[in-house]
N, C-alpha and C positions, 0 to 999 in steps of 0.2 A: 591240761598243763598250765592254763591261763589262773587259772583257779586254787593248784597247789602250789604254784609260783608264788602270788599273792599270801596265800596261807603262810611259806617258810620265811617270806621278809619281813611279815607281821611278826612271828616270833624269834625274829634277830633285834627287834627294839631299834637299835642303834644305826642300825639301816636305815633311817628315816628320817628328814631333814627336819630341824625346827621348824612347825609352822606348814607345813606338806603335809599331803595327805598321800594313802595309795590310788586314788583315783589321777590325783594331778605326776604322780610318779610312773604309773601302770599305762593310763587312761582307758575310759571308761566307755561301753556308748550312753547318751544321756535319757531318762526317761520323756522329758518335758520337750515340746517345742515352743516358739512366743507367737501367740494369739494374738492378729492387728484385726480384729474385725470390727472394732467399734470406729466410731466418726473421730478421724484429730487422732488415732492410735500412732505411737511411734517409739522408738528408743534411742535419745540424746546421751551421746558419749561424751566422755568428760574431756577429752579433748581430738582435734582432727586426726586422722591418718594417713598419711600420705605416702604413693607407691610412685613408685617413678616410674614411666613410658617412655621418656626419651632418653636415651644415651646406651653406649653399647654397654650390656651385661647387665640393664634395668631388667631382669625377668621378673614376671611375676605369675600366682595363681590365686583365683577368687573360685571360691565352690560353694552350694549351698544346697538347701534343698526344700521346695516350698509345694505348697496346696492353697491352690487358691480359690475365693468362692465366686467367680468367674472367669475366664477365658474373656469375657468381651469388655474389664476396665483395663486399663492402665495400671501397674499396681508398682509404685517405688521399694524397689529393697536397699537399695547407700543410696542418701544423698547428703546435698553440703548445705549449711545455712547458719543464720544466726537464730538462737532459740530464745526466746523470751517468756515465758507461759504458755499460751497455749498460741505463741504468733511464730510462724517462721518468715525471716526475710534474706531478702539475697539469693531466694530457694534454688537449687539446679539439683536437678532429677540425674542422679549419676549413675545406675544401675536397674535397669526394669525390666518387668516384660508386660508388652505391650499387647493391644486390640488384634492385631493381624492374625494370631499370637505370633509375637517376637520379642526374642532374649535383645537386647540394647544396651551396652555402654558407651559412655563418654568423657573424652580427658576434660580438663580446664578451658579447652578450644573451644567453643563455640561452635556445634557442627561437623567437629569430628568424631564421627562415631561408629562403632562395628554394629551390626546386627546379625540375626539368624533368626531362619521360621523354626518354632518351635511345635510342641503337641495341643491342638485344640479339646485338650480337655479341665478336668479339675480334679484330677487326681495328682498323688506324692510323683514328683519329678525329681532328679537330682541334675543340676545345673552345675557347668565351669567354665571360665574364661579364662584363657592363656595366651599371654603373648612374649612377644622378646622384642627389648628396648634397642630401638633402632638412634640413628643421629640425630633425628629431629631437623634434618634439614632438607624435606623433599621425601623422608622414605617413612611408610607407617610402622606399628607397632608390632606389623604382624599376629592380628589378634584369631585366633580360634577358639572358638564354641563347641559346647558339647552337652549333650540331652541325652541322659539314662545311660553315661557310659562310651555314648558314641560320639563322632565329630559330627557336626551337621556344619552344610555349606554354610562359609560365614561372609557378609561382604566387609571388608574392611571397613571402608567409608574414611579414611586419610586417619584414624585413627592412631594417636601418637606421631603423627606429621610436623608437629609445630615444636621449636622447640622449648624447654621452661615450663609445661604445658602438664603437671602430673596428674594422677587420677588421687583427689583428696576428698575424702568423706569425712562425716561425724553426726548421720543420724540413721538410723535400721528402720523405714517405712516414712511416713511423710502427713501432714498437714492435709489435710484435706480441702483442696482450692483452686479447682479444674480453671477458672477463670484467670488466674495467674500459672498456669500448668501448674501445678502441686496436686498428685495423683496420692492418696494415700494406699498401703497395700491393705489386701485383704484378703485373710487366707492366714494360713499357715508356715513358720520358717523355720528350718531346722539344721542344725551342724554349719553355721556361717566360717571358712576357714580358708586363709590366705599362707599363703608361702612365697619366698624369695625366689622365686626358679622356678620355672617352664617343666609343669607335669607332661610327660607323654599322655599316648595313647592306652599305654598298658597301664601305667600309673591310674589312671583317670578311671578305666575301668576296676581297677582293685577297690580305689575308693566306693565307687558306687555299688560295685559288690551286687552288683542283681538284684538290685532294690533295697538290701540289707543292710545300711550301714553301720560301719566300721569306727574305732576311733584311733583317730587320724593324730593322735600325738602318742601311736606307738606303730614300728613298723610291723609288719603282718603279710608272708605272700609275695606277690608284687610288688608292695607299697613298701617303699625305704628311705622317704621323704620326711618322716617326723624329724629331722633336725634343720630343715627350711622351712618349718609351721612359725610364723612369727605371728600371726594373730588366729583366734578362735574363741567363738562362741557359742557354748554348748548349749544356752539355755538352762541349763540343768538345776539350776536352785529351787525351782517349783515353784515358790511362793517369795512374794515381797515387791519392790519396785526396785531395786540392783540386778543386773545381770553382768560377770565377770569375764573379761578374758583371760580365759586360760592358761593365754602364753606369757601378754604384758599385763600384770597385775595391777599396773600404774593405771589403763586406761577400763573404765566400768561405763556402764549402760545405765541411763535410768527410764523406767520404763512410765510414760505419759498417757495421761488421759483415759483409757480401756484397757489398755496395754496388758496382758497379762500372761502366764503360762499354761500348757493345756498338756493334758496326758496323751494329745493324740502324737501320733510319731510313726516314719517310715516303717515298711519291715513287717 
């Protein structure tokens, strides 16, 4: 159906928006994941993004899905800084998974942060964090974790507590600078995709689909979220140093130092 769907709007012509394609009108799963295994690998986005944590009806979701070439680094997937060549400063590590292995975010607080034990391996994982935007005066974010599908125990950690306090990124891996904490990642990332609203349980497992993934800017199943996808990054251009988001066209990746795209992919 997916298939001859696509085929009849191709030959309507008119069906087609200036400047769109049927992948960004359909969407697609993408062939390419981005490759951070070199030293200083990263992707500097053209400007920050900013999700709200505190206040009521802040929801938000962060999903992704990564292979990494250890279990025992540190490995950043968002974080915030200022970028200069090949220098970051100001760095804060906003999203990782860590030695223990554990999934880890953090708002603008200083120390507020969620966690959860994740899979001690290195294989394709599909990763989410969801929370719902509390007052910021005493009460967290209520954030929840989730590995391959499933919720895994999360500890909050006052996360979303503060208020003013939002979760702002503007780079995909990290600098490499254990002595200033700057963890870069390494491994593999794939389907990066945020939405305005608190996926469930069933949602969450449609996405990750049994290892499969899905594209998540069309509904399918369970999934009936593509119109809360306000950011995504498919990877999927293969080659170059741009990488686009899907949703806001305004904000692109540039891909730094090793940085590059790799055929390997979930599934």
């Amino acid at each position: 159906y997916y298939s001859l769907h696509r085929g009849i709007m191709l030959g309507l012509g008119s069906g087609l928006c200036s400047g769109s394609s049927l992948d960004d009108l359909f969407g697609t799963v993408s062939g390419f994941s981005l490759s951070l295994d070199g030293e200083d690998d990263r992707v500097t986005l053209s400007e920050e993004i900013t999700l709200a944590v505190d206040g009521d009806g802040s929801d938000h979701t962060i999903s992704f899905w990564s292979k990494r070439v250890s279990s025992e680094t540190r490995d950043t997937v968002l974080g915030a800084h200022s970028d200069v060549g090949s220098v970051q400063s100001n760095f804060k590590t906003k999203l990782e998974l860590t030695t223990t292995p554990k999934l880890a975010i953090e708002s603008e607080e200083n120390g507020e942060e969620a966690t959860a034990a994740i899979t001690d391996n290195t294989g394709w994982h599909h990763y989410a964090v969801t929370w719902n935007g509390q007052d910021g005066a005493g009460n967290t974010a209520q954030p929840i974790m989730y590995e391959d599908g499933a919720a895994v125990t999360t500890v909050a950690g006052n996360f979303g507590k503060t208020a003013n306090q939002d979760f702002i990124f503007d780079t995909i891996g990290a600098v490499n600078n254990t002595t200033s904490g700057e963890h870069e990642f390494r491994g593999l990332l794939y389907q990066l995709a945020i939405w305005n609203t608190t996926l469930d349980d069933t949602t969450i497992r449609a996405v990750y689909n049994s290892g499969n993934p899905i594209p998540v800017e069309q509904d399918s199943g369970d999934y009936n979220n593509s119109s809360n996808l306000i950011h995504l990054y498919k990877f999927n251009e293969g080659s170059g140093t741009i990488t686009k988001d899907s949703v806001n066209d305004n904000i692109e990746g540039t891909l730094k130092e090793e940085a590059e795209f790799s055929t390997t992919i979930p599934g």
